[in-house]
BAPA-385836 format. One record per residue: residue in one letter; x, y, z of N, C-alpha, C in turn. Coordinates in steps of 0.05 Angstrom, whole numbers. Each point is the difference from the previous one (the first is absolute). Example, Ala and Ser with C-alpha at 12.3 -4.5 7.8 and 13.67 -1.06 7.14 Angstrom:
BEGIN
[node "a", [264, -114, 156], [-18, 24, 0], [18, 24, 0]]
[node "s", [-7, 21, -14], [16, 24, 1], [-15, 22, 14]]
% end
This chain:
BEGIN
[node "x", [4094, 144, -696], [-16, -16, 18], [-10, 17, 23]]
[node "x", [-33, -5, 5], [-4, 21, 27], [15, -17, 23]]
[node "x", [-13, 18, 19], [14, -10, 30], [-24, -20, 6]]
[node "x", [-20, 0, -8], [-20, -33, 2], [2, -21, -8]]
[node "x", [15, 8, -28], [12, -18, -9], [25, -18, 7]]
[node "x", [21, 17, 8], [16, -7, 19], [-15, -16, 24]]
[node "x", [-13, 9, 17], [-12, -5, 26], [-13, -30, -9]]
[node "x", [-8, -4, -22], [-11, -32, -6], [18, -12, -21]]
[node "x", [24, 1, -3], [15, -12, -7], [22, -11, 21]]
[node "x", [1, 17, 19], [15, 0, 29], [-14, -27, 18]]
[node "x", [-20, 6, -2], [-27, -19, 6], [0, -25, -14]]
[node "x", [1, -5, -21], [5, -25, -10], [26, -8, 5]]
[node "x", [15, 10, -6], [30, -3, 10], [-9, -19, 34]]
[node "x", [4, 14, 21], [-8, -4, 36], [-14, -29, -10]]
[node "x", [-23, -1, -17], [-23, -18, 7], [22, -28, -15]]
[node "x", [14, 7, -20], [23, -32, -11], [23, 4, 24]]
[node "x", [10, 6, 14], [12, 4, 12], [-2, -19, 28]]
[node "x", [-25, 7, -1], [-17, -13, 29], [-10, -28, -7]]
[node "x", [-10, -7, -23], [-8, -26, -4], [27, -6, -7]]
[node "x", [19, -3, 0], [21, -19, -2], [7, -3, 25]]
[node "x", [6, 17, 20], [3, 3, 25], [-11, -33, 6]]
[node "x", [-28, 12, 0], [-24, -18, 16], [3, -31, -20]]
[node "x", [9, 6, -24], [14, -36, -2], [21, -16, 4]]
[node "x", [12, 25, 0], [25, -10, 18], [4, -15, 36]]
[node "x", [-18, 19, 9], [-13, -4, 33], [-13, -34, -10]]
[node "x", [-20, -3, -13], [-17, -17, 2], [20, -23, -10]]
[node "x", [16, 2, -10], [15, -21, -19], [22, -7, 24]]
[node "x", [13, 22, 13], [22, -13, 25], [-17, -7, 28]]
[node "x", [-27, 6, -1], [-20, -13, 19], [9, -24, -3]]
[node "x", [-15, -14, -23], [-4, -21, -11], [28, -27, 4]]
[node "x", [18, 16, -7], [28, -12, 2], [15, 4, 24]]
[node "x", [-15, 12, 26], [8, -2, 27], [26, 22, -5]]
[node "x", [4, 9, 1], [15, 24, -9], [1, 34, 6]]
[node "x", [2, -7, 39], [-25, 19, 13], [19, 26, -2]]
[node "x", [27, -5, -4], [9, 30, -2], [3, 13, -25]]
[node "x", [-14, -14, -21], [-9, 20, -33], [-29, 3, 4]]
[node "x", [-19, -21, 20], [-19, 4, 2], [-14, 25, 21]]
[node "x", [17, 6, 17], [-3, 32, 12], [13, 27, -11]]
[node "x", [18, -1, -22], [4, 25, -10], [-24, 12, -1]]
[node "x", [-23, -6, -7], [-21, 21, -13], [-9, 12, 24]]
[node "x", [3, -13, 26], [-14, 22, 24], [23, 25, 3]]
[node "x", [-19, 23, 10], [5, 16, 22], [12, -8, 27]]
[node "x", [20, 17, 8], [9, -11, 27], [-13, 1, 16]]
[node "x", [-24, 10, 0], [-16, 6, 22], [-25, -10, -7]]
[node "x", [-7, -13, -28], [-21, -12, -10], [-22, -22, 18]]
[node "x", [-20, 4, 0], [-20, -9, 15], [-15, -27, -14]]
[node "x", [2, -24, 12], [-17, -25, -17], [-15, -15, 26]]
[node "x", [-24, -8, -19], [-25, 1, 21], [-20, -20, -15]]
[node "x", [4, -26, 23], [-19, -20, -7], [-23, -2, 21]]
[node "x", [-29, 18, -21], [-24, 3, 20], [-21, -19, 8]]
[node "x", [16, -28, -11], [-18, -18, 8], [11, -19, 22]]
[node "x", [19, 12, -1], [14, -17, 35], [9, 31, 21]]
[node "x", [-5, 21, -8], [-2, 22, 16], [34, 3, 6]]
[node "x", [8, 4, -16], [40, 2, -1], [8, 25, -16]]
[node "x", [11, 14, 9], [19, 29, -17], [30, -6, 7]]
[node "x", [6, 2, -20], [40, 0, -1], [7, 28, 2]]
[node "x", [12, 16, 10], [17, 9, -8], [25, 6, -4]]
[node "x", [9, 11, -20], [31, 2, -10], [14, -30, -11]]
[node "x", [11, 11, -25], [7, -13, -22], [15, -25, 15]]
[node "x", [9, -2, 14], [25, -12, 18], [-21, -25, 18]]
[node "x", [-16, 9, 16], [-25, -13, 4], [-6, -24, -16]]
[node "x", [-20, 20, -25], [-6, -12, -12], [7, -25, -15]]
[node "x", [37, 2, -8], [8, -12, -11], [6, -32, 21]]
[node "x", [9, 6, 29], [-6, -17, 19], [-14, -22, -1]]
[node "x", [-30, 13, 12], [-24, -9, 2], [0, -23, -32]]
[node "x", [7, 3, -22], [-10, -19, -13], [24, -23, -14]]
[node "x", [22, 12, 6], [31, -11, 2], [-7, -37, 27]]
[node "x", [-15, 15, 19], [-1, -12, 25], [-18, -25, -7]]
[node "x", [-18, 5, -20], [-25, -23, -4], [6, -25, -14]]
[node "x", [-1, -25, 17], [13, -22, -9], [-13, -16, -17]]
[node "x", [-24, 7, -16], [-12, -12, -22], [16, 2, -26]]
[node "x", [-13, -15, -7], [17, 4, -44], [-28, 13, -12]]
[node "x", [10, 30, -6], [-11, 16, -8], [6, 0, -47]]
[node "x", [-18, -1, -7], [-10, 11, -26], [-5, 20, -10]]
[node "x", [1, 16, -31], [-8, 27, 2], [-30, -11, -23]]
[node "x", [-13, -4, -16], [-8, 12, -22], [-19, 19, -6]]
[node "x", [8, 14, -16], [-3, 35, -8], [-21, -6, -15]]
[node "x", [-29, 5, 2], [-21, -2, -26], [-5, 29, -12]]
[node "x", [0, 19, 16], [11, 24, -2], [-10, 29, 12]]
[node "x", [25, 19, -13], [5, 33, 10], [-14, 16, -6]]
[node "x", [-17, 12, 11], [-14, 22, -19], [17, 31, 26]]
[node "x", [-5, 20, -18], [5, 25, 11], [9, 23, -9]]
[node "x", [16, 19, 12], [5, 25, -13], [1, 17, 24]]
[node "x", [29, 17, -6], [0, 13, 26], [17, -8, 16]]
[node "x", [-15, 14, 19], [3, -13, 35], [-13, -23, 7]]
[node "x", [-19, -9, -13], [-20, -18, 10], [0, -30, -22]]
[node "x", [24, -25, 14], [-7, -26, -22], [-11, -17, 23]]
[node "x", [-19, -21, -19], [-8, -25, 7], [12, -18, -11]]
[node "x", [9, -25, 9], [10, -23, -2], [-25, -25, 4]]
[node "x", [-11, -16, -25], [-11, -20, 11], [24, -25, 3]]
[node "x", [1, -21, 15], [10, -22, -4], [-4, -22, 19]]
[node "x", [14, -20, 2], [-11, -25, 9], [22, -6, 17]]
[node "x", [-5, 2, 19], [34, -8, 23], [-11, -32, 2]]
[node "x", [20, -12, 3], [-7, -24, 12], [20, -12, 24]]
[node "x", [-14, -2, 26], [30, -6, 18], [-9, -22, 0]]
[node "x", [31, -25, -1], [-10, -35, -6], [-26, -9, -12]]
[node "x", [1, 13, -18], [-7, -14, -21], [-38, 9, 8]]
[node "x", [-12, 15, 13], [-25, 11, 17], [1, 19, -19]]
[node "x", [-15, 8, -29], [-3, 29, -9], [-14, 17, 12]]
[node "x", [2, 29, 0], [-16, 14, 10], [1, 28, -10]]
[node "x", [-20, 11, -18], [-10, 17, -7], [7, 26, 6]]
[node "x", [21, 18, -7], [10, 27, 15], [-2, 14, -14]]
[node "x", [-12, 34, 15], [3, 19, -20], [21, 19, 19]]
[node "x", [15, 17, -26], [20, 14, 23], [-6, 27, -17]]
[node "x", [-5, 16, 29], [-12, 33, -15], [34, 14, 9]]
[node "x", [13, 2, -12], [23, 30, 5], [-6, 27, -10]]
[node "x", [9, 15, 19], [-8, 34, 3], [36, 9, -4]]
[node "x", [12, 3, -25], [24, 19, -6], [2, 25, 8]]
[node "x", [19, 10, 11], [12, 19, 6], [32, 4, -18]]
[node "x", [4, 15, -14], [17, 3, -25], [6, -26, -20]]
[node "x", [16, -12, 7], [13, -29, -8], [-14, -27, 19]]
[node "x", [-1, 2, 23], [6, -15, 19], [-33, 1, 10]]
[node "x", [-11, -23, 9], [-29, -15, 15], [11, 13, 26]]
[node "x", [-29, 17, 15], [3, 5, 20], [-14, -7, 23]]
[node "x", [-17, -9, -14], [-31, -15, 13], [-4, -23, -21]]
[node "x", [-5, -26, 19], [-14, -19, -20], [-25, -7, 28]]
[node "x", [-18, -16, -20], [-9, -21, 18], [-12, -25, -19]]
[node "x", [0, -17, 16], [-3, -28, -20], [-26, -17, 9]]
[node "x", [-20, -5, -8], [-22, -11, 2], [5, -31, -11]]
[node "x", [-14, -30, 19], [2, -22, -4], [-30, -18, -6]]
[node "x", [6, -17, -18], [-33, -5, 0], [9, -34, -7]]
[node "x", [-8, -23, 13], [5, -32, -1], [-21, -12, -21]]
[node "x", [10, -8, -21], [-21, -15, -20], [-22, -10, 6]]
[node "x", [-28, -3, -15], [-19, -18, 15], [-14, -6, -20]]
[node "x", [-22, -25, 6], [-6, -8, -24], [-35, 6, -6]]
[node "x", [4, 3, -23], [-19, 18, -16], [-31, -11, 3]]
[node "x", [-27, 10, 12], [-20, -13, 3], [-13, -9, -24]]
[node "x", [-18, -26, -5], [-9, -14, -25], [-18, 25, -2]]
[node "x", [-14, 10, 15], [-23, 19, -3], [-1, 18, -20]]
[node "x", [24, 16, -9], [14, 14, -24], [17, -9, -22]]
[node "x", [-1, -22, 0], [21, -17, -21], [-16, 10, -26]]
[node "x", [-30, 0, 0], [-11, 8, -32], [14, 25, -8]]
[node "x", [4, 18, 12], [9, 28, -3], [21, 10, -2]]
[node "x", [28, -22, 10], [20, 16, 1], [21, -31, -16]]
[node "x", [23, 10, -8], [31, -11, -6], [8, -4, 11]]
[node "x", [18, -26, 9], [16, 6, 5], [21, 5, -6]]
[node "x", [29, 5, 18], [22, 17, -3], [21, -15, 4]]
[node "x", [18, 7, -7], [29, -22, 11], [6, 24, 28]]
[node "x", [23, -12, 15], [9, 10, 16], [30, 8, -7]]
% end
C-alpha cells in the first residue's frame, strides 16, 4: 500500500469517525442530554450565533448557555454533508413547538469541533407568484 494510500484510508477512517461523533451530538441534543451533547467540543471551542451577534467561548460555556434555556427544544437532522475538518449539519430545531430552520457549520481540529457557528432562518410562506414553477416540500 503507498503512503497515499494509507493517507486516504486514514481519511476515510477520521471522516466515519466524525459522522458518528456528530450523530451522536445531534441525537443527545435532541434528548436533552447536554453532557454527551458537549463531548464533541474543544475546551476552548468557539460557538457563534451571527444573527443575534453572540460568541461562546469554551466548551463549559457553551454547554451552560444552552443547559440554561428554558424552552423544549427538538433536534431533526435532514442532513450532514462533509469531510475533514469542515461538516455541515442541516436540521430543524424547534423550541415549543416554533420550527426553525438551522444550519450548523463545524471547523475540526483532530477529533473534537473547535469552531462552530450556527445560522437561523423562521419559516415563511411561499408567494402565489411562483407556485407555477416550483414544489412543494415537506418540512
Amino acid at each position: 500500500m503507498t503512503d497515499q494510500q494509507k493517507k486516504e484510508q486514514h481519511s476515510g477512517v477520521r471522516d466515519q469517525e466524525i459522522r458518528a461523533a456528530l450523530n451522536q451530538h445531534w441525537a443527545a441534543s435532541d434528548a436533552n442530554d447536554f453532557e454527551t451533547e458537549h463531548r464533541i467540543y474543544h475546551e476552548d471551542a468557539v460557538l457563534e450565533y451571527p444573527q443575534s451577534g453572540e460568541r461562546t467561548r469554551g466548551r463549559h460555556n457553551i454547554q451552560n448557555q444552552r443547559a440554561s434555556q428554558p424552552s423544549k427544544k427538538r433536534f431533526t437532522i435532514r442532513r450532514i454533508i462533509g469531510g475533514g475538518d469542515l461538516w455541515v449539519t442541516e436540521f430543524i430545531l424547534t423550541y415549543d413547538g416554533k420550527p426553525s430552520y438551522t444550519v450548523s457549520i463545524m471547523e475540526f481540529q483532530g477529533d473534537k469541533v473547535a469552531r462552530e457557528t450556527q445560522y437561523f432562518a423562521d419559516p415563511f410562506a411561499a408567494p402565489e407568484s411562483r407556485a407555477q414553477w416550483v414544489e412543494r416540500m415537506d418540512a
